[in-house]
N, C-alpha and C positions, 0 to 999 in steps of 0.2 A: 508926686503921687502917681503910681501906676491908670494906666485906662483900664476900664473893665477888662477888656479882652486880654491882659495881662493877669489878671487875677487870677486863680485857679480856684473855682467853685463847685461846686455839689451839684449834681444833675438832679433834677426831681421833674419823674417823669407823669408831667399833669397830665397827661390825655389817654392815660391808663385808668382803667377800671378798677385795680386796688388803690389808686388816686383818687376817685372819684366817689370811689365806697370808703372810705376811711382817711382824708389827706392827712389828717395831724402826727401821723408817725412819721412820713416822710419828710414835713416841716422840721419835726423833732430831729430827726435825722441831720437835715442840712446845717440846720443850726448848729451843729456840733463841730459841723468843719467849716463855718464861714459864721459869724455873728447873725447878719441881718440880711444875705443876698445868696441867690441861688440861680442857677441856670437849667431853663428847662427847652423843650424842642421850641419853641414859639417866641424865646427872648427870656428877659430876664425875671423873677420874682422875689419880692422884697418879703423877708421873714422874720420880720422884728416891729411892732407895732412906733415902738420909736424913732425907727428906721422911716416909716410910713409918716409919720406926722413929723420929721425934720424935713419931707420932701415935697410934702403939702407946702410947707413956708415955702418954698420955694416959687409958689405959683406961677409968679410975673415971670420968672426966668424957662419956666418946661411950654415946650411947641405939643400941641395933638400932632401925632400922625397925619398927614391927608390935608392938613390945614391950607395950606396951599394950593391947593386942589378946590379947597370949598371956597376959596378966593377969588378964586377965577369964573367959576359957574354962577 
């Protein structure tokens, strides 16, 4: 299985104003060259509700960001 960074994904550019005024065309968009994943300035975004609730189950296995960070303090 390739790592994400091998993927070749759909940009969708969240921190735009026709983003922000209207996302679901851009969703619609990506969907159409990647199932359920897309890349935007900030990281990645999951666009498949399926996609979203296979990676919930995942819980015990996903780290927060910073966690380590808040370990320490």
């Amino acid at each position: 299985m390739p790592s994400i960074d091998q993927i070749v994904l759909p940009k969708v550019p969240i921190s735009t104003k026709p983003f922000g005024d209207d996302p679901i065309p851009f969703i619609e968009a990506a969907r159409r060259e990647h199932d359920w994943l897309a890349a935007t300035e900030i990281g990645y975004l999951v666009t498949s509700y399926r996609a979203i609730e296979d990676i919930l189950r995942l819980d015990t296995k996903l780290k927060m960001p910073g966690a380590e960070i808040v370990d320490r303090i």
